[in-house]
Each structure stands twice: as structure tokens, then as C-alpha cells.
N, C-alpha and C positions, 0 to 999 in steps of 0.2 A: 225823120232827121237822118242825117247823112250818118254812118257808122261810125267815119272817122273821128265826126266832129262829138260823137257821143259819147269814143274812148278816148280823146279828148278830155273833156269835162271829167269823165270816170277816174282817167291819170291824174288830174288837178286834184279832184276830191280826195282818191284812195292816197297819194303824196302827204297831203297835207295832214289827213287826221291819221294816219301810220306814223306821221311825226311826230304828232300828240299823243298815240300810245307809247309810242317808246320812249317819250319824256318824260310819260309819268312813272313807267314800267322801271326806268334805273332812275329814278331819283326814288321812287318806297320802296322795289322788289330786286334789283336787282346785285348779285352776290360779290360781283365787281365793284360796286359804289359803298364799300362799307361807310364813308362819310356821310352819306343820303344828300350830296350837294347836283344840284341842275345842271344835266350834261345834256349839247346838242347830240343828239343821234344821228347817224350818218356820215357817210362820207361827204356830203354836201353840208354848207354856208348856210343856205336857207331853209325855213321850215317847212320840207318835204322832204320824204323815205322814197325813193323812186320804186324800191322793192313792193312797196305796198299800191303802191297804182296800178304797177303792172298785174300785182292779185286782185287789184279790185276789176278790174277791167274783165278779167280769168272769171271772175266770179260771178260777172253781168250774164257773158256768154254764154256761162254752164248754165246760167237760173235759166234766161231766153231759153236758152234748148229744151232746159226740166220742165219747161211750161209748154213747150210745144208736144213733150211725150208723155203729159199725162202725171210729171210729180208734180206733190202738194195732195193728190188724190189716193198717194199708194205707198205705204211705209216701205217695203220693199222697193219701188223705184227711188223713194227721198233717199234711202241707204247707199243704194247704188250713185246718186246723183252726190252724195257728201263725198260719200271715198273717191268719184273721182276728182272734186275741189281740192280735196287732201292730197290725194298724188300729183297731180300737176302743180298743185301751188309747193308742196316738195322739192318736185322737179326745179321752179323756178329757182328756189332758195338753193338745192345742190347747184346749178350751173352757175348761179351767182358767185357762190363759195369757190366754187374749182376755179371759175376763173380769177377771180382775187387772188385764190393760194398758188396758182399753179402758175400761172402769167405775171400778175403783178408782185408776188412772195408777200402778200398783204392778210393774213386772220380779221376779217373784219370783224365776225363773230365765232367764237369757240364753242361745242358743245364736248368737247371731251369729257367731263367728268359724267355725260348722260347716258345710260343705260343703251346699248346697241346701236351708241352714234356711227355714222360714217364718217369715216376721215375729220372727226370734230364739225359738220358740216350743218347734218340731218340727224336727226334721231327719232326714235317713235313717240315719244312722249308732246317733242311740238308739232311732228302730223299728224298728232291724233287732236290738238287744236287748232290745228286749220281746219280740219273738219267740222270743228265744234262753230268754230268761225263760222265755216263755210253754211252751216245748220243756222246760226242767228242772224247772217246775211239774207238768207232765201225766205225765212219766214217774218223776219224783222225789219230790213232796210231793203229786199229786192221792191217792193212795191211801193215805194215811199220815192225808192230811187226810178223809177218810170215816171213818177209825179214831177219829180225835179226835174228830169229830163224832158218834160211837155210844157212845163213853166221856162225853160230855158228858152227852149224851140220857140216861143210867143215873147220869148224877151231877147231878143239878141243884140242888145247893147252888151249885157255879160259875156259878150263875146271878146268884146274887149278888153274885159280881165284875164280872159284864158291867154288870149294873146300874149300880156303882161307879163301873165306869169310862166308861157315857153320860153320867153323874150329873156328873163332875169333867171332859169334856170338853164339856159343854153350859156350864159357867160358867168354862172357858178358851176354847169359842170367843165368850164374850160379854166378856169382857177384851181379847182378841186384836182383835174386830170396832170395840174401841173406839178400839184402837191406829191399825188399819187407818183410822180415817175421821178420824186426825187427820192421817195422812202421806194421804190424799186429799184434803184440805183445802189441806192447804198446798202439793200439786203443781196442783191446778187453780187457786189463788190466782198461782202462780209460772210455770205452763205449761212444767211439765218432767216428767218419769216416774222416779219415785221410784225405783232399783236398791234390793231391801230387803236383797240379803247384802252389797252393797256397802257399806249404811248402816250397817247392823252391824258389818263393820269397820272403818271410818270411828270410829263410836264406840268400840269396843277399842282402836285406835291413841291416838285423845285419852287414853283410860283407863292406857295404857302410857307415855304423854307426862307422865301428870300425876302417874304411881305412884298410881293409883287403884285399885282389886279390880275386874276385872269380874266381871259374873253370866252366871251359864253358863245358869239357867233363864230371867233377865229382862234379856237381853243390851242392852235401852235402859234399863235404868235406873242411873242415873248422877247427878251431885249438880250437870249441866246441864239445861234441860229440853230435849226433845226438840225444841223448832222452834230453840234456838240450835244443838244438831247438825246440823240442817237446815239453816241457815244457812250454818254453815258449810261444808257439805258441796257445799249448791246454790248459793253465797251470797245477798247481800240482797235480800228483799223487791222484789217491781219496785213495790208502791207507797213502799216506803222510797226507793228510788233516783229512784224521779219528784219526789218531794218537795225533794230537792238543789237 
């Protein structure tokens, strides 16, 4: 099968259940959600993490190669083959980070309270479960995921679900990018860095203040516009408060 069309399916799959872990992750575990209520994850509308395709994709590659040199055979090579899962898929999470923080003024995720973080970005404690990841991938899902992928190959009408689903995520990430460059606007107008699950609760609490319905798929939208929740949240305007 063609490489593309296999990270392809890889990106649909790794999207999709990276969506489901992080649904479940802050609605029992996570330290942001003291209410334990169902938050979508992500910057996207629909249910996929795009962060997590792109590792799952990382993660096909690395196994392909561990199998072409001999891990699975040799604890020393498995070792070698995890940490480098773990630093690449770091990697991917650091550049993902910087550019959110540093481009768009957007904290998608914070790790500051964690031991040895970088720039609240990366820290050791979640590259050392990518790794763990990376270790139950290769012994638990890499060969199950060659099976899917030979059942796909002999089935290509699921072709047209992949389709589908570039199709409805290429015009949620052009809603999403629209969203994104309005809370970029208004943190470079303001010179602050926009926390965006912090803003999302921010706005479910108004929501809960007001006996309002939130939306589970369009978590900002609300019968405020989005720069009075900013407001509120950052408060006023530094050209409004110059103006005084």
C-alpha cells in the first residue's frame, strides 16, 4: 500500500482515539476539571486530536524501522527504539507548544506546575509516557495495526470514509483557525497569553452562572461574544483603560 495512504488511515485513527483519551483523561483525571464535567479536547469541533495522529503515524515508522533492525529481539535495541518514540514524539508536542505560545499567544496545555518542565511545554514525567506509550504501541497495537492495514488494502470502499473524514476536518480546521486568530488578536492587542482550556472553563462557569446550556461540540459559543469573555476573563482592554 501506498505510504501516504497508510499515514493516512494512521492520522484518522491516531486523531480519533487521542480524542477519546483525552476525554476521558479530564473528565476523571484531570486537575483543571475539578467539576469532572465532559470537555471536548482540542482545538478542533470534531472528535480528533490532530497531535495524536501525527504520534501515531511517528510511531508506525519508528516500529517499521525496530522491525527492520532487529527490536522485539533485543532489550537493549527495544530501549534504544522507546527513547527515541519518546524524544521525537516530545519533539512534536515542544514545537506544537512554541508555536501556539510564541505565534499565536495561545497555552493550549500548561505543564508548569511539573518538575523540570520547559517553558510549561514538555516535561520529564510525560516523555517518559510517551515512551511507556511508545513500549505498548510496539508490543500491543503495532501488529494488530499491520492487520488493519491489509484488511484496509482489500477493502477500499473505507476509502471513502478517510475521505470524509480530510473532507470535515479541513473545514473544522478552517473554523477552528478562525477562532484561533481572534483570541490572537486580542492577546497581542492586550499582551497576555491566552490559557485556551482555562477560557473554556471560564466560559462554562458564566454558562452555569447564567443557567445557560453549554455546547459540548462549540464550547465558546454563548449568547456573549467571545471578546466580552475575554474581557472578562483578562479584563479591559489596555486601550480602554488608557482612555480613563
Amino acid at each position: 500500500m501506498n505510504i501516504l495512504l497508510i499515514l493516512a488511515y494512521l492520522f484518522f485513527i491516531g486523531s480519533l482515539f487521542g480524542w477519546i483519551l483525552e476525554l476521558f483523561y479530564r473528565r476523571f483525571l484531570s486537575a483543571a476539571n475539578p467539576e469532572r464535567k465532559w470537555i471536548n479536547p482540542g482545538f478542533c469541533v470534531g472528535p480528533y486530536v490532530p497531535l495524536y495522529g501525527f504520534g501515531l503515524c511517528l510511531l508506525y515508522l519508528f516500529s517499521s524501522w525496530g522491525d527492520r533492525h532487529g527490536a522485539g529481539l533485543s532489550g537493549e535495541k527495544d530501549l534504544i527504539l522507546f527513547a527515541l518514540m519518546a524524544l521525537n514524539l516530545t519533539l512534536i508536542e515542544y514545537l506544537a507548544g512554541v508555536i501556539s505560545l510564541k505565534w499565536l499567544k495561545i497555552r493550549l496545555w500548561d505543564y508548569s506546575q511539573e518538575w523540570g518542565n520547559i517553558q510549561g511545554i514538555i516535561c520529564p514525567k510525560f516523555s517518559f509516557f510517551w515512551a511507556i506509550l511508545g513500549a505498548v504501541y510496539y508490543f500491543g497495537v503495532h501488529a494488530r495495526i499491520l492487520n488493519a492495514l491489509k484488511w484496509l488494502s482489500e477493502n477500499l470502499a473505507f476509502s471513502f470514509v478517510i475521505g470524509y473524514f480530510f473532507g470535515v476536518f479541513t473545514l473544522d480546521v478552517i473554523y477552528s483557525a478562525n477562532l484561533i486568530a481572534k483570541l490572537k488578536q486580542y492577546a497581542e492587542e492586550n499582551q497576555v497569553i491566552v490559557r485556551y482550556e482555562n477560557l473554556k472553563a471560564h466560559i462554562r462557569q458564566a454558562h452555569d452562572r447564567a443557567k445557560e446550556k453549554s455546547h459540548f461540540l462549540f464550547p465558546f459559543r454563548s449568547s456573549h461574544t467571545l471578546r466580552e469573555h475575554l474581557t472578562d476573563a483578562y479584563g479591559a482592554p489596555k486601550n480602554a483603560r488608557a482612555g480613563r
